[in-house]
N, CA, C and O atoms as a DFTB+ gen file, in Angstrom:
332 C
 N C O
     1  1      -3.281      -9.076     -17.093
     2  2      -2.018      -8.921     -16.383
     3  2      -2.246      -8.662     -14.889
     4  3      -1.498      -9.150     -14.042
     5  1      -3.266      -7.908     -14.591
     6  2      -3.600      -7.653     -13.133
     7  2      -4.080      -8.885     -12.689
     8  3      -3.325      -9.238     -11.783
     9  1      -4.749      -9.527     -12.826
    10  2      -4.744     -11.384     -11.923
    11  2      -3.786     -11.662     -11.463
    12  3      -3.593     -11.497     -10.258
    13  1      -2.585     -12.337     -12.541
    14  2      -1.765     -13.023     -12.046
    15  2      -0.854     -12.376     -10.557
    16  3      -0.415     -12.893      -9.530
    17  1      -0.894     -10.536     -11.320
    18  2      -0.241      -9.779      -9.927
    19  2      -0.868     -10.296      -8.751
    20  3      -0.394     -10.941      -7.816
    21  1      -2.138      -9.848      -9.002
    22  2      -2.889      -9.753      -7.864
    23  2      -2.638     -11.782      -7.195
    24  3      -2.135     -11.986      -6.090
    25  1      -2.984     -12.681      -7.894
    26  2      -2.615     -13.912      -7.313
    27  2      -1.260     -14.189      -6.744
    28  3      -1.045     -14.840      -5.721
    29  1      -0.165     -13.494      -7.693
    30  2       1.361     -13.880      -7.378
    31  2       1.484     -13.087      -5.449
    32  3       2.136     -13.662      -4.577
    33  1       0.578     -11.517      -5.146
    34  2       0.837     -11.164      -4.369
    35  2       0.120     -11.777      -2.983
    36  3       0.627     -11.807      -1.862
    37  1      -0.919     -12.154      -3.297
    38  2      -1.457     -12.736      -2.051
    39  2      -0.738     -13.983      -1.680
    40  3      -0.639     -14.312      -0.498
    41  1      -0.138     -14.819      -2.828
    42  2       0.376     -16.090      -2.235
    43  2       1.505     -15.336      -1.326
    44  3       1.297     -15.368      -0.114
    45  1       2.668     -14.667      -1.778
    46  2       3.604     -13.780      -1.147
    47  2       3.323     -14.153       0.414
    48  3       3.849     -14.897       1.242
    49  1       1.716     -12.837       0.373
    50  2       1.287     -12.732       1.606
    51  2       1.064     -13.664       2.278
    52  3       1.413     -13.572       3.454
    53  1       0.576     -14.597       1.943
    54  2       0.325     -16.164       2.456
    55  2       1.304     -16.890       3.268
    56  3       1.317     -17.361       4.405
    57  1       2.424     -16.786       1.918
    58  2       3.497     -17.830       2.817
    59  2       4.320     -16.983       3.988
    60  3       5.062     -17.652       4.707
    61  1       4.239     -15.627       4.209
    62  2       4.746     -15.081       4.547
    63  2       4.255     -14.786       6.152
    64  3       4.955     -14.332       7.057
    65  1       2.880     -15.173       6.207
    66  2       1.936     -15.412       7.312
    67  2       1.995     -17.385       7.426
    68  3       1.768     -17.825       8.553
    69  1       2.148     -17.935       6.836
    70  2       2.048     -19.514       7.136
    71  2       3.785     -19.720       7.775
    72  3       4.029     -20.533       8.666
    73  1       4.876     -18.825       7.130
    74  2       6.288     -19.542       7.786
    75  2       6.318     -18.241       8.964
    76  3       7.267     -18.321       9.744
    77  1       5.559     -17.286       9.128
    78  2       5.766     -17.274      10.945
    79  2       5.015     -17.962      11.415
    80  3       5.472     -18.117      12.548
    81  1       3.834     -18.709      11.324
    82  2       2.904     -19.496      12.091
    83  2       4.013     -21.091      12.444
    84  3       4.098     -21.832      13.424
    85  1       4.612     -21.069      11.269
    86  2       5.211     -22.390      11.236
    87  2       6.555     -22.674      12.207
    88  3       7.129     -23.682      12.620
    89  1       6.783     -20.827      12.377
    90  2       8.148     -20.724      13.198
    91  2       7.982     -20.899      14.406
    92  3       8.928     -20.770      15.184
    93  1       7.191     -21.111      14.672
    94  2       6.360     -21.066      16.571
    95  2       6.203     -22.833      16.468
    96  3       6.436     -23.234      17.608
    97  1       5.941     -23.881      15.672
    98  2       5.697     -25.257      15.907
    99  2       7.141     -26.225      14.983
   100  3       8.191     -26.734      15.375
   101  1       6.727     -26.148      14.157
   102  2       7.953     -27.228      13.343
   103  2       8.967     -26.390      12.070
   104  3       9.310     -25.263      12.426
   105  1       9.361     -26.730      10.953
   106  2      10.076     -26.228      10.056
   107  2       9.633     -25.162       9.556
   108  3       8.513     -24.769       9.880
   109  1      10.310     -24.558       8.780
   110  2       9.771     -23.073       8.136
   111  2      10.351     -23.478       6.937
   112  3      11.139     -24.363       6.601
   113  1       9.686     -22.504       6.340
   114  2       9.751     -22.100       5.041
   115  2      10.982     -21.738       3.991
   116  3      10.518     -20.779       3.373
   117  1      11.920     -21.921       3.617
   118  2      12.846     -21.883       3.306
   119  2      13.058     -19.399       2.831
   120  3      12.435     -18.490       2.282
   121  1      14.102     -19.607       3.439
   122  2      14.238     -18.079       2.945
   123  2      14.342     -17.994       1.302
   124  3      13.877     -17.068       0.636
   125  1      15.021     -19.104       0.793
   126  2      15.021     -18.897      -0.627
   127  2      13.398     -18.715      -1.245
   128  3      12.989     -17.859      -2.028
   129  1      12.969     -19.361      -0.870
   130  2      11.625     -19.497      -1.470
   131  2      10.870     -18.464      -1.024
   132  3      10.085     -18.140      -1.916
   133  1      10.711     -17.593       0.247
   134  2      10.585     -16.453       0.553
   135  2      10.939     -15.349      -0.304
   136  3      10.155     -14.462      -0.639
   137  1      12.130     -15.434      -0.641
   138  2      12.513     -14.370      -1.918
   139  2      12.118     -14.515      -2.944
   140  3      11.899     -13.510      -3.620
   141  1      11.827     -15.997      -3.555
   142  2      11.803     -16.747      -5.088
   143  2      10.188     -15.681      -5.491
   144  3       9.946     -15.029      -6.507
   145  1       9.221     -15.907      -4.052
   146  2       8.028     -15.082      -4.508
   147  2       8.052     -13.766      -4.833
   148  3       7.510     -13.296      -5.834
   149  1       9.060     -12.760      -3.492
   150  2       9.340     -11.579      -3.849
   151  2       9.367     -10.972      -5.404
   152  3       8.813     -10.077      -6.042
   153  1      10.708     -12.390      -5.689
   154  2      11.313     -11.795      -7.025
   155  2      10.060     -12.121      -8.477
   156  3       9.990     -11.498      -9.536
   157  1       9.548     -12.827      -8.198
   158  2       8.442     -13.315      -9.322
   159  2       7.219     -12.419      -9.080
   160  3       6.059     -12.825      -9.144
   161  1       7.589     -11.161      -8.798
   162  2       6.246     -10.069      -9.009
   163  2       5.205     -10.256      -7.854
   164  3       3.998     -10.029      -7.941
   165  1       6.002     -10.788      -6.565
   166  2       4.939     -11.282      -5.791
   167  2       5.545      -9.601      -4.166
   168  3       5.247      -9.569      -2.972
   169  1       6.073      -8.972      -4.688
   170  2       7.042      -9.208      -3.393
   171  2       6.383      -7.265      -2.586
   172  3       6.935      -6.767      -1.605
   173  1       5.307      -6.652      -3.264
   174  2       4.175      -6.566      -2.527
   175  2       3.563      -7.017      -1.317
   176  3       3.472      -6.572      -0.173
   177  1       3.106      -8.214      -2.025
   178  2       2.433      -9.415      -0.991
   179  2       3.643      -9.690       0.084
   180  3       3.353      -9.061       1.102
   181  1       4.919     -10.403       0.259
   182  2       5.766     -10.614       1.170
   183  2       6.422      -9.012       1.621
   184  3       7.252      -8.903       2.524
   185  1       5.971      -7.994       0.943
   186  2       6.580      -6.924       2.164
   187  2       4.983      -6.801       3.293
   188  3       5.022      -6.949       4.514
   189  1       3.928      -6.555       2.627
   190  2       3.236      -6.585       3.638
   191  2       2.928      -7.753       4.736
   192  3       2.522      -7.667       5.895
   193  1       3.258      -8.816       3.974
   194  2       3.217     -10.232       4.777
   195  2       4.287     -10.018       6.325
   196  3       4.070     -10.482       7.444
   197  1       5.443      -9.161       5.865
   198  2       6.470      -8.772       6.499
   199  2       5.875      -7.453       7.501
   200  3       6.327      -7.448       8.646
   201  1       5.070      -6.542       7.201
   202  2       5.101      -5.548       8.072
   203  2       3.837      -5.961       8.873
   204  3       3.743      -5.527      10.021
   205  1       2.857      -6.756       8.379
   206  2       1.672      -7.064       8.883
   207  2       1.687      -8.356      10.036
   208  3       0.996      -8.564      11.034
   209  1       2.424      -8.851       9.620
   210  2       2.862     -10.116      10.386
   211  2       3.976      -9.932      11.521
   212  3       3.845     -10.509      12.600
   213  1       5.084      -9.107      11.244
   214  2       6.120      -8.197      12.066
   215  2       7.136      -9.832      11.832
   216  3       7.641     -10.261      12.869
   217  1       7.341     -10.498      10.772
   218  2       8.203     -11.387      10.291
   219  2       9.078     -10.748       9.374
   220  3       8.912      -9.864       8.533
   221  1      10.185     -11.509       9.798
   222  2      11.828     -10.847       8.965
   223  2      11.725      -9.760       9.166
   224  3      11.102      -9.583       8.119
   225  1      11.782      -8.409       9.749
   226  2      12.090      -7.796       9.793
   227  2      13.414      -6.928      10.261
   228  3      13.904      -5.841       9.955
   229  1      13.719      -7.996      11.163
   230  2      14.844      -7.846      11.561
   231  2      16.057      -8.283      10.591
   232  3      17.238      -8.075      10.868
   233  1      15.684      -8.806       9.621
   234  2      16.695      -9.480       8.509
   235  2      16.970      -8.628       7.759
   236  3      16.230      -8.461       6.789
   237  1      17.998      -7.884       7.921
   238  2      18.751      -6.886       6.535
   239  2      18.626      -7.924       4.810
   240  3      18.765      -7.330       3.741
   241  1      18.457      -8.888       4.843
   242  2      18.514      -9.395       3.429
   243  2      16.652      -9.280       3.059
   244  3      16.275      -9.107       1.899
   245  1      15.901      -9.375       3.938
   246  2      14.962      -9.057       3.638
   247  2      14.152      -7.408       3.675
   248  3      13.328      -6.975       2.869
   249  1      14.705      -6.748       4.855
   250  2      14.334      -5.695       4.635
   251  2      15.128      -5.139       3.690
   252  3      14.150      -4.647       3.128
   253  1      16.030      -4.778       3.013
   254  2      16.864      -4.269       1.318
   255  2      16.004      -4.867       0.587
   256  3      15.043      -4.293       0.073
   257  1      16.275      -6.129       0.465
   258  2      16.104      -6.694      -1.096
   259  2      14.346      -6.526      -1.607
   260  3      14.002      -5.942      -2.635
   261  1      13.534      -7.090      -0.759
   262  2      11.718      -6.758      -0.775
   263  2      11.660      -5.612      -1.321
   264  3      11.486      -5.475      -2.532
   265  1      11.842      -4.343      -0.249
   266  2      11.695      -3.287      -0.812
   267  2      11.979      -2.665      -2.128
   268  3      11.133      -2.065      -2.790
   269  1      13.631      -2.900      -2.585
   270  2      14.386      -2.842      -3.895
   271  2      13.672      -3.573      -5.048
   272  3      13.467      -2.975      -6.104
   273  1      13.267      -4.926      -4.862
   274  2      12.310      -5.602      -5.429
   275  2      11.262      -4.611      -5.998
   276  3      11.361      -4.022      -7.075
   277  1      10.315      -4.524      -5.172
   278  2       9.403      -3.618      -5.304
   279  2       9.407      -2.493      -6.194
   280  3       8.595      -2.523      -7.118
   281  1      10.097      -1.603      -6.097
   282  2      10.867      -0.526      -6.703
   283  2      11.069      -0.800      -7.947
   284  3      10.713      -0.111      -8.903
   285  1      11.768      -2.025      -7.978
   286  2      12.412      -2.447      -9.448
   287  2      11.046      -2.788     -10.453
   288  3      10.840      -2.226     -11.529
   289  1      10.373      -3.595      -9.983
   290  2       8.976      -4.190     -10.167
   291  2       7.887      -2.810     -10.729
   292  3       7.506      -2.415     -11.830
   293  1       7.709      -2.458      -9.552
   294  2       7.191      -1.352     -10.256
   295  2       7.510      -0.221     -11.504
   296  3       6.723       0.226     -12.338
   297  1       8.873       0.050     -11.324
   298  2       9.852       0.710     -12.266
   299  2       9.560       0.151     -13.649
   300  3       9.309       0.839     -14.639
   301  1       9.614      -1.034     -13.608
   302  2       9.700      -2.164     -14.742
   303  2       7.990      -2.193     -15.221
   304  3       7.820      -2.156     -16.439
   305  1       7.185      -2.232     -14.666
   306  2       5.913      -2.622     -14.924
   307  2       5.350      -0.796     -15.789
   308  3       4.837      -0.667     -16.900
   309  1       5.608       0.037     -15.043
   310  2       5.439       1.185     -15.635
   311  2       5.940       2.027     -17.436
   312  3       5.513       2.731     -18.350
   313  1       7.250       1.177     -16.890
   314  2       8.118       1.352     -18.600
   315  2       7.071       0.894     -19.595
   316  3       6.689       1.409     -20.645
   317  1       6.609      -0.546     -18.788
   318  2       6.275      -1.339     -20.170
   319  2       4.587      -1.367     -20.259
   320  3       4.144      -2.187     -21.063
   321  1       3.476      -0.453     -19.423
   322  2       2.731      -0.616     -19.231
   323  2       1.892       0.998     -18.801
   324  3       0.717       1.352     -18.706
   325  1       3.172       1.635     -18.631
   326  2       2.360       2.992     -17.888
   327  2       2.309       4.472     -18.960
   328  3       1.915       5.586     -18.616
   329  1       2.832       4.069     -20.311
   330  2       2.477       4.897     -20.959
   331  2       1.310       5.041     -21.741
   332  3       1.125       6.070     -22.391
């Protein structure tokens, strides 16, 4: 179970460092798909992608929801895993 985390979070981090690189030359990254990782256990990886990178931050839909994500994620992973 720890792989896939650990893979789901670095991609996070990835795209999250490739669509600010991308925001400085041509198209970006779609915000949906920005979240789609969040929400698929990735969203670790896209908050730090976010504080490390200093991307979206200024976005109230991203600073709430990542974090809440997170929270939830963890909340959820503990129920079913932390006893």
């Amino acid at each position: 179970m720890l792989v896939p985390l650990l893979l789901m979070n670095a991609a996070g981090f990835g795209i999250m460092l490739l669509d600010k690189n991308l925001a400085r030359h041509r198209r970006r990254v779609p915000e949906a798909l920005l979240l789609a990782f969040a929400a698929c256990f990735g969203s670790a990886g896209v908050l730090a992608g976010m504080l490390i990178g200093h991307h979206k931050t200024r976005k109230p839909l991203f600073t709430v929801t990542v974090p809440v994500l997170l929270l939830a994620q963890g909340a959820g992973l503990y129920l079913l895993f932390g006893h």
